[in-house]
C-alpha positions in Angstrom: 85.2 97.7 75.6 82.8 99.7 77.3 83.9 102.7 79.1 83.3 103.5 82.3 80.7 106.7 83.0 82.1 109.0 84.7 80.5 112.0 86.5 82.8 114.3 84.7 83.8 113.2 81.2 86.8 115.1 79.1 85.2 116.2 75.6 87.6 117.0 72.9 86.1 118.6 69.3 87.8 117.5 66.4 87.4 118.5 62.9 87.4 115.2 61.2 90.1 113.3 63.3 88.1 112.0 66.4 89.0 108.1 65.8 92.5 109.1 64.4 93.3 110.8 67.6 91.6 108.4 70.1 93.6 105.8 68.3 96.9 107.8 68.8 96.3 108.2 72.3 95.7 105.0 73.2 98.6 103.6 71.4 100.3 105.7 74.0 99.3 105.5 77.2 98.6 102.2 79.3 96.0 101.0 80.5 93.6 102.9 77.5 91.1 101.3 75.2 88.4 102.5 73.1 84.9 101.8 73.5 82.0 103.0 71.5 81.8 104.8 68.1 78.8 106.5 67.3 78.5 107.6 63.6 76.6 110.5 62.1 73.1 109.1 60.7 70.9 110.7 57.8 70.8 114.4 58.0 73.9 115.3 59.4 75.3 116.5 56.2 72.3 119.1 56.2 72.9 120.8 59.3 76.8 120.0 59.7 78.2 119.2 56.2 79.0 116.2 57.8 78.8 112.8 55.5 76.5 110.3 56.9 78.0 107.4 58.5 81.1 109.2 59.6 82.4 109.0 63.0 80.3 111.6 65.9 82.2 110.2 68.5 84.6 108.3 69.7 84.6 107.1 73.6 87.9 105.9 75.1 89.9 105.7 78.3 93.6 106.9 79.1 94.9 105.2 82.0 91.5 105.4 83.5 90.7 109.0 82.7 87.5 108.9 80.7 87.3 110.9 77.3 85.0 111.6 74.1 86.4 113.1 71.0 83.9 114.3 68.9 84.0 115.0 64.9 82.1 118.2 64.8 83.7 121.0 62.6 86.6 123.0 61.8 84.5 125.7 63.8 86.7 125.3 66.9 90.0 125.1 67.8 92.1 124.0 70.7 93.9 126.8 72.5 97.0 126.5 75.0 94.0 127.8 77.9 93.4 123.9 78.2 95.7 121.4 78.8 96.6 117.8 80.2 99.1 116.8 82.3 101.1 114.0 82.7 102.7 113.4 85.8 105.9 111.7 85.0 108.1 109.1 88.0 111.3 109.2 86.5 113.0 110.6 83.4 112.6 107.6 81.4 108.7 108.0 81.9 108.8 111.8 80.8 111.1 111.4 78.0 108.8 107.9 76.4 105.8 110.7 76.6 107.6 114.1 75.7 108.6 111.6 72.8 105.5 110.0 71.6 103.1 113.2 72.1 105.6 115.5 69.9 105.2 113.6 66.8 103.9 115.8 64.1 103.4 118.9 67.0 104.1 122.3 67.0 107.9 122.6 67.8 107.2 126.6 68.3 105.0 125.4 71.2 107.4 123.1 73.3 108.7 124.9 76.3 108.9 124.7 79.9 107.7 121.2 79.5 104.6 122.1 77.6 104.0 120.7 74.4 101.4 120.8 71.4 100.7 117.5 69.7 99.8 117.1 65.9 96.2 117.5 66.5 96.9 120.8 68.5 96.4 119.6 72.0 98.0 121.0 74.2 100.4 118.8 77.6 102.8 119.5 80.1 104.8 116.6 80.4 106.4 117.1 83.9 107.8 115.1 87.0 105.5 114.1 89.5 107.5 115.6 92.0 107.3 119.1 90.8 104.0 120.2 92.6 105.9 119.3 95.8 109.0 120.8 94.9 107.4 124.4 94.1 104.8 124.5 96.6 107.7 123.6 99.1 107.7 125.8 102.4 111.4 127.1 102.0 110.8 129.8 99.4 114.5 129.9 98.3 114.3 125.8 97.2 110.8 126.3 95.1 112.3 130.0 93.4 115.1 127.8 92.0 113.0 125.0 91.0 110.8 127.7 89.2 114.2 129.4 87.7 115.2 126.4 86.6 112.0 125.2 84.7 111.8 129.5 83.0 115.6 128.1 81.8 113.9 125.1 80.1 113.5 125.3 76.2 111.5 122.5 76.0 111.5 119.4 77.8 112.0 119.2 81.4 115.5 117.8 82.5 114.2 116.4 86.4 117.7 116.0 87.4 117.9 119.8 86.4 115.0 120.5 88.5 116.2 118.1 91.7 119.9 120.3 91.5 118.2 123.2 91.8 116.0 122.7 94.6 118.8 121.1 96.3 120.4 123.8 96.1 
């Protein structure tokens, strides 16, 4: 499949699991595919102790949302100061992802509906509706919605968070 080129492209530096993770992702979100692989050519082992033939790149699509992971090192890591979010319509929605993208993750790093996955991504899994809720003009409904999400060990509980900013 070819992916769509996008004017902004997410880029995501692997050590060595670029396809792996592309794969993973995919498997989990609809409407994804993968498109091209490009593979390191003659030289690469020289300047990046890269094999030749390995996977560069990997160019897929989550749900629309164009993306390259690239096999470059174990020079860089990923840090909580990025992360994706997935807005979430109901509970069943943000429990089939909280599910799926903490396989293998840091369990240290799951709270307040953040979460790192086995390659050490970094999500927030939330409702769709939060945004709304906290921006909300009554400052006494979005301070309860925030209490209740700093109460949250892990995974967000929405009918915690639509209690609250009833009130």
């Amino acid at each position: 499949m070819k992916i769509k080129t996008s004017k902004i492209t997410l880029n995501l530096w692997f050590n060595h699991q670029a396809e792996e993770a592309a794969r993973y992702y995919v498997s989990i979100f609809p409407d994804s595919a993968i498109g091209r692989i490009t593979r390191y050519g003659k030289g690469a082992n020289e300047s990046h102790g890269i094999p030749e033939d390995a996977v560069m790149t990997v160019e897929y699509e989550l749900d629309g949302q164009p993306f390259v992971a690239l096999n470059g090192g174990p020079q860089f890591q990923f840090t909580e100061a990025i992360s994706f979010i997935v807005h979430c319509e109901t509970q069943e929605e943000l429990d089939y992802y909280w599910e799926k993208l903490t396989v293998g993750g840091d369990e240290k790093a799951q709270v307040c509906g953040w979460l790192k996955d086995k390659y050490g991504v970094s999500w927030q899994v939330i409702p769709a509706a939060l945004t709304e809720m906290i921006c909300d003009p009554d400052p006494e409904k979005a301070g309860r919605v925030m209490q209740a999400i700093r109460q949250t060990k892990a995974k967000i509980d929405f009918q915690t968070l639509l209690d609250a900013y009833e009130g």
